[in-house]
N, C-alpha and C positions, 0 to 999 in steps of 0.2 A: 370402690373396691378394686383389687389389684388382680382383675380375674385374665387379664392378655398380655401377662409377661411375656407368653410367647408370642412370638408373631404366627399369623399362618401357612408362612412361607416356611418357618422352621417346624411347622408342625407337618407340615405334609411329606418331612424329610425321614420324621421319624417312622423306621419300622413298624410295620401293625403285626399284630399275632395272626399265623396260622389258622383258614378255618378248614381242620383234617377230619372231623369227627362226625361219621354218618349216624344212621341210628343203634348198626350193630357195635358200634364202637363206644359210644353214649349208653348201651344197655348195660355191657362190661364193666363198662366204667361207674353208673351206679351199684348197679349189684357189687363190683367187686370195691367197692366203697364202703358197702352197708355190712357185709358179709366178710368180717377183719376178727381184729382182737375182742371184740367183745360177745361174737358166741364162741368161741374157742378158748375163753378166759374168764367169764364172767356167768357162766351156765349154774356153776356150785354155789357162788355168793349169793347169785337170784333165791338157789333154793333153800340156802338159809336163811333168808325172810320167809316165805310162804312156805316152806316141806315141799312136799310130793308138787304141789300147783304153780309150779317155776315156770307150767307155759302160759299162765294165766297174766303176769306180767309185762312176758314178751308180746302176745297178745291186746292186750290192751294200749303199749307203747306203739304196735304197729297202729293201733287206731287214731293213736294223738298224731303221731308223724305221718296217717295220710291227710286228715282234718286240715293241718298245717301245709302238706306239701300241694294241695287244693289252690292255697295262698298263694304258694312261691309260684304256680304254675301259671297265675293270673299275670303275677309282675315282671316273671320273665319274660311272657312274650308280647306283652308290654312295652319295657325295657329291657331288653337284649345285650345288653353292657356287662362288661364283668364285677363290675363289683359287690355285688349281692345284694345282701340285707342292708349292706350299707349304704347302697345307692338309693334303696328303697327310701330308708330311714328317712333321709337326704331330702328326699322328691316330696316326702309326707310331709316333714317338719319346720327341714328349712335351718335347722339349728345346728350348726356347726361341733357344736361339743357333743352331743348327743349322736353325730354321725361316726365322729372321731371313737364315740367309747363303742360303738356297734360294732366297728371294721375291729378296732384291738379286741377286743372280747373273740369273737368270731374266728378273729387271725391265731389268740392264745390258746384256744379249745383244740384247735387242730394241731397247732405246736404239740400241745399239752398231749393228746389223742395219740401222734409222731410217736412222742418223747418215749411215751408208755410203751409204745408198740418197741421203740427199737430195743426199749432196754428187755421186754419178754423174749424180741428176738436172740440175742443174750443169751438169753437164761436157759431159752431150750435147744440151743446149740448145744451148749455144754452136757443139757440133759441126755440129750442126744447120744452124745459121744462118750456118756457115762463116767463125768468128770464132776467131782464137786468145787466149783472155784470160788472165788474173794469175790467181793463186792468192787475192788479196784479193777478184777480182771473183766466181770459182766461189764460194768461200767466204759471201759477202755473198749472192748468189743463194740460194745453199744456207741458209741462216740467215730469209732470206725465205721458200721453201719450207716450212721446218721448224714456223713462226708460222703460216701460212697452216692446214696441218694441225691444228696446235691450237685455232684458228679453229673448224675443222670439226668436230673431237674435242669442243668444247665444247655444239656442235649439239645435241649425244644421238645415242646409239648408232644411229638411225634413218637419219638423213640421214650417218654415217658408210656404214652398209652400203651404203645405194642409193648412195652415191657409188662403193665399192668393186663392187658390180656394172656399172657402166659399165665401170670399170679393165681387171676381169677378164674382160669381154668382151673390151677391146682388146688387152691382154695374150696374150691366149689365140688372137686373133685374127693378132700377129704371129707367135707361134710355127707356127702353120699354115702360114701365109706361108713359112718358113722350109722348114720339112717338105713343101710343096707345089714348090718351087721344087729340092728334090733328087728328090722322084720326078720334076718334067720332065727333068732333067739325068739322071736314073738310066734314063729311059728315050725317049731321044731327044732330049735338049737337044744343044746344042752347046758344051756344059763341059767341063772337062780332067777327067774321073773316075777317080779312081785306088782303087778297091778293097780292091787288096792293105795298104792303110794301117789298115783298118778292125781288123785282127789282127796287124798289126806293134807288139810291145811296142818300147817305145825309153826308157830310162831310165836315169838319172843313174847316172856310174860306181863312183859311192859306194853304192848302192845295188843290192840284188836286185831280184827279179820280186815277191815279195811283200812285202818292206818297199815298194818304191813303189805298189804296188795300195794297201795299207792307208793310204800318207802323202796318196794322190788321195780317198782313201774319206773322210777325215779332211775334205778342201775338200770336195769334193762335198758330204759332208754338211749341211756350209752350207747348200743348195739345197733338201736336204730337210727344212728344218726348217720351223716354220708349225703342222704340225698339232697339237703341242701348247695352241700360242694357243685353239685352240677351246675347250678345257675351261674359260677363263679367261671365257667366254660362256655358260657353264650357267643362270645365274639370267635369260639374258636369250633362253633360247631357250624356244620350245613342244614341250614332253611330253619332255624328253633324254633318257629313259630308253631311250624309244623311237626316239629322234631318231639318237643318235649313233652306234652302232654303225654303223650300213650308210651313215649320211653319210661318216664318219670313213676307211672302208677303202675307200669308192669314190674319196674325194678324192686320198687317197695311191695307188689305184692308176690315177687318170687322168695325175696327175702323174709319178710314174716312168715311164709308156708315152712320154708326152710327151719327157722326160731322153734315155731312150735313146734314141728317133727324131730327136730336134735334134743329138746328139751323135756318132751315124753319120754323118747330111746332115753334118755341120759339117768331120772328120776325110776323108772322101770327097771332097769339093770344096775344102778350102784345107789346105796345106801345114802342118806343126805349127809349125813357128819363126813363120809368118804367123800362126796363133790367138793365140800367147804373149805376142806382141809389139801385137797390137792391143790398146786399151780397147776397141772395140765389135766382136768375133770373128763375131756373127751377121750384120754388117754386111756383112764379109770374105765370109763365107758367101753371102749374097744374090749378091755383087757377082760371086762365081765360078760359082754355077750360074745365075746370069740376066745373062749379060753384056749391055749394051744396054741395058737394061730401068732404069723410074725407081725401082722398086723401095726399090733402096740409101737415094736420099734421103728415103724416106718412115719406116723402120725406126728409123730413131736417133728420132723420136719417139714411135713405138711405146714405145723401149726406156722414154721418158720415162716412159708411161705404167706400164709394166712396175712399174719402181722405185718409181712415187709412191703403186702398190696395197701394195708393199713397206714401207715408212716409215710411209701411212697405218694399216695395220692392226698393226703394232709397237708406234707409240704409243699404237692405240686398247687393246694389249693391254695393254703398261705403263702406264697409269693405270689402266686395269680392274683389275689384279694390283694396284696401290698401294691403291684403295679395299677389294677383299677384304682386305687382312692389315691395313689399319685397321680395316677394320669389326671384325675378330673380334681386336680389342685386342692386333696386335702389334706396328704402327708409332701412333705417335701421333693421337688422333681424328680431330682436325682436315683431314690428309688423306681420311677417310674421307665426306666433306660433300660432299653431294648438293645439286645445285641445286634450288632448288624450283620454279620454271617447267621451264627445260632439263630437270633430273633426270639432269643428266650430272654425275660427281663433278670438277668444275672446280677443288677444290683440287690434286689429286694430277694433272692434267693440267697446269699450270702448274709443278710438282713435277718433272715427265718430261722439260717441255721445254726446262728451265732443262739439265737435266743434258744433252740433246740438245745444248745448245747451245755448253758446254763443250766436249765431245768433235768437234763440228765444228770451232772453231776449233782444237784440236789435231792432228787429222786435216789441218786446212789447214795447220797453219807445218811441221810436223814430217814429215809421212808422204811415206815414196818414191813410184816409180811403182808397186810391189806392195801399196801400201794395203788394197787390197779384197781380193785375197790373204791378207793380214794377218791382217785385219780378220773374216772372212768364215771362216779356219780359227780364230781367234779364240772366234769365235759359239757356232762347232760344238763347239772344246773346253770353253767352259760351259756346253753345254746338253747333252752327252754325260755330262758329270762329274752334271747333272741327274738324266738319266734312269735311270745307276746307280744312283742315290738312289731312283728314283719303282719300278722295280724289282725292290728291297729290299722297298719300302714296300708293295704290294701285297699280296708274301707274309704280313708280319708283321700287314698288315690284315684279317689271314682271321680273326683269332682275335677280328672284331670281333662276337659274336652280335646285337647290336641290329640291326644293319644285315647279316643273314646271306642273305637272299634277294630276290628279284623284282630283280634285277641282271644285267648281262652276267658271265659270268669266262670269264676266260681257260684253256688250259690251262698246269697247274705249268710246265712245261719252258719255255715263252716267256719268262717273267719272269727265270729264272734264264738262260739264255741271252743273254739281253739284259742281264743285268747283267755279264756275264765280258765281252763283244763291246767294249760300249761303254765299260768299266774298260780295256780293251786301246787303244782307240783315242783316251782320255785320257791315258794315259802316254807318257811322252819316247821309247821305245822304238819306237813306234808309225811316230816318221819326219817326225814333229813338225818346224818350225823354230820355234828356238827364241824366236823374235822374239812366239811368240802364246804362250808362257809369262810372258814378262814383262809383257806386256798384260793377262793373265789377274791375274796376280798383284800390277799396282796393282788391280785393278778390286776383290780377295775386300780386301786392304790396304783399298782405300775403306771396302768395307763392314764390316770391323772397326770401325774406328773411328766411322762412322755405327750401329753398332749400339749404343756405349755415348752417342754421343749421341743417343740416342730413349730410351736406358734415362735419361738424366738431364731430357730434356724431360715423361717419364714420373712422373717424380721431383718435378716441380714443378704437374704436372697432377693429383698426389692417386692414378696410378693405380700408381705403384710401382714395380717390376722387371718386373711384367707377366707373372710366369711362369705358365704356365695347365696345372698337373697334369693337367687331365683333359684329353686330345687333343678329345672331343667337344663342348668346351665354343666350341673355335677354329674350328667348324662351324654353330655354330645361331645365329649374327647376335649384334647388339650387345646390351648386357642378359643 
């Protein structure tokens, strides 16, 4: 196999990534990951499955994404490389197509995740600004947003994070707002507070009490996803080994406290058909427990912000994910090209946002008013179908002796539990519509066929089929 096209002399030339990020920078950067477009856009959808019990969802989804995140925390520090699940994959199996469709699936979710977030950015600009526009002008916005980010992306990882902590101040800053605004109403506003809603199931007549818990758990999940992108940051952060573990399970459990306190306020103060029917539900929210107050108009730009930490840190993570699986020879080099001033891999970010940019303007001609619905259960069913995978890969990474100690693990039962949960809430049965099947399945269709052309671009670059026998080989860099 054709695994030392480079030499190591040329390998030692190439730039390595920035490691800038301490723990307070890695906390940020989860939370303001986790904490995006899908509780500021997906709060009303949730409780149209379930009624009043829209935190019971979010709740249960924070327990599959810690179960799961148990895993990642085993193999990050571990393997410390950035390519994620994909390297996992890689280490476990061995199988080159199998890696290939992990990294694209993983890389399109986040695209996907972007896509959504820039076009709501869009939407509630204009909302904002008290303008009702075309789907050509949201669109055109959204396409300028998505550049602008690549802009930044191209920066270097540095002036991405510090941008993302501004974000995630403001983000975090409107959710309090939110959460501040139902304890005044919860205790002494002058709101309409209906209670009794907070425990009223109300669900589709097609459906039981636990087929729709699982089908909201399924959107929710959406909301909870992010903390995987971190691992895709190991080579860029300080000491992981040590870093991750307690950054990791404080960021997911600030975030689910957050979930379910916005999603009590939200079900308490506005009516269910009023969340479902809105795009901006927190909005709704505001406007019921602070009536009077300017509140309302200040929040749809919050949201802006919300979404734009959302997008920015998707793409930062889909180029990151494109350069790991080129560096360790399993998409084509050239994406894997590091700049030499910036030191940002500016091939594979022009790479992400090309694809970004497709999916926007399909999202514009094509998508109903349930897009982010879609789009958003979407996410969740490939990066569920993921963590199966990452899961698996844990356990079958125990038998790795090289790398048998000074690591976090997990215990046995997490990984296996986490693998049957989110095998459950991948499948049709699940309660699934089926509209995020078909989305899913151009998306792995894509990557089939991008996977044989990387094998023929491979083919012409001298380096082959690429297959790499030895999993540990797709871990220790170029050369």
């Amino acid at each position: 196999m054709a695994e030392s096209v480079t030499s190591p002399s040329s390998a030692e030339k190439e730039p390595e990534l920035k490691r800038v990020m301490g723990p307070g920078l890695l906390l940020l950067f989860v939370v303001g990951d986790i904490l995006g477009t899908g509780v500021y856009a997906l709060v009303g959808d949730v409780a149209a499955e379930v009624g009043g019990a829209a935190w019971l969802p979010f709740l249960v989804a924070f327990a599959v994404a810690t179960i799961t995140a148990f895993s990642y925390l085993e193999l990050v520090t571990k393997y410390p490389q950035a390519a994620g699940a994909a390297l996992y994959a890689h280490k476990a199996f061995g199988i080159h197509f199998i890696t290939f469709l992990v990294a694209f699936v993983v890389m399109c979710s986040g695209i996907t995740s972007a896509s959504t977030a820039s076009r709501a950015f869009a939407a509630n600009l204009f909302t904002g600004i008290d303008v009702e526009p075309s789907k050509i002008a949201v669109a055109l916005l959204a396409l300028g947003f998505m550049a602008a980010l690549a802009a930044i992306n191209y920066r270097g990882v540095g002036e991405s994070v510090k941008l993302n902590v501004v974000l995630t101040i403001v983000e975090i800053t409107g959710l309090i707002i939110v959460i501040l605004v139902g304890l005044w109403a919860f205790t002494g506003g002058n709101a309409d507070v209906d209670f009794s809603r907070i425990t009223a199931f109300e669900t589709a007549e097609d459906k039981n009490t636990f087929l729709a818990v699982t089908a909201a758990t399924s959107l929710a999940f959406f909301a909870m996803v992010g903390f995987e992108d971190s691992v895709n940051m190991a080579e860029e952060t300080k000491d992981p080994i040590k870093t991750f573990p307690k950054i990791l399970l404080s960021g997911l459990g600030i975030a689910g406290l957050v979930y379910v306190l916005v999603s009590i306020v939200a079900v308490a103060l506005v009516p269910i058909g009023t969340l479902e029917e809105s795009d901006t539900p927190l909005v709704e929210v505001v406007k019921a427990g602070a009536p009077g107050l300017p509140i309302d108009s200040i929040l749809p730009f919050m949201t802006m912000f919300a979404v734009s930490n959302t997008a920015l840190i998707n793409m930062l993570m889909a180029s990151r994910l494109i350069y790991g699986m080129a560096k360790q020879r399993v998409l084509p080099p050239v994406l894997g090209t590091v700049h030499p001033t910036r030191r940002s891999p500016w091939v594979a970010i022009i790479f992400t946002t090309l694809i970004a940019f497709g999916l926007i303007a399909y999202v514009s001609a094509f998508a109903s008013s349930n897009a982010i619905s879609i789009l958003g259960g979407t996410t969740s069913l490939l990066l569920l179908a993921v963590f199966a995978v990452v899961n698996v890969a844990v356990l079958v990474l125990r038998r790795d002796v090289q790398h048998a100690g000074g690591h976090f693990k997990t215990p046995t039962a997490l990984p296996v539990i986490g693998f049957f949960v989110s095998l459950y809430l991948v499948l049709p049965f699940s309660g699934r519509p089926v509209q995020q099947y078909i989305v899913a399945g151009a998306l792995v269709a894509t990557g089939i066929v991008l996977f044989f052309i990387t094998q023929a671009i491979n083919k012409q670059l001298g380096i082959g089929k690429a297959h790499i026998t030895d999993p540990t080989h797709l871990g220790s860099g170029p050369g």
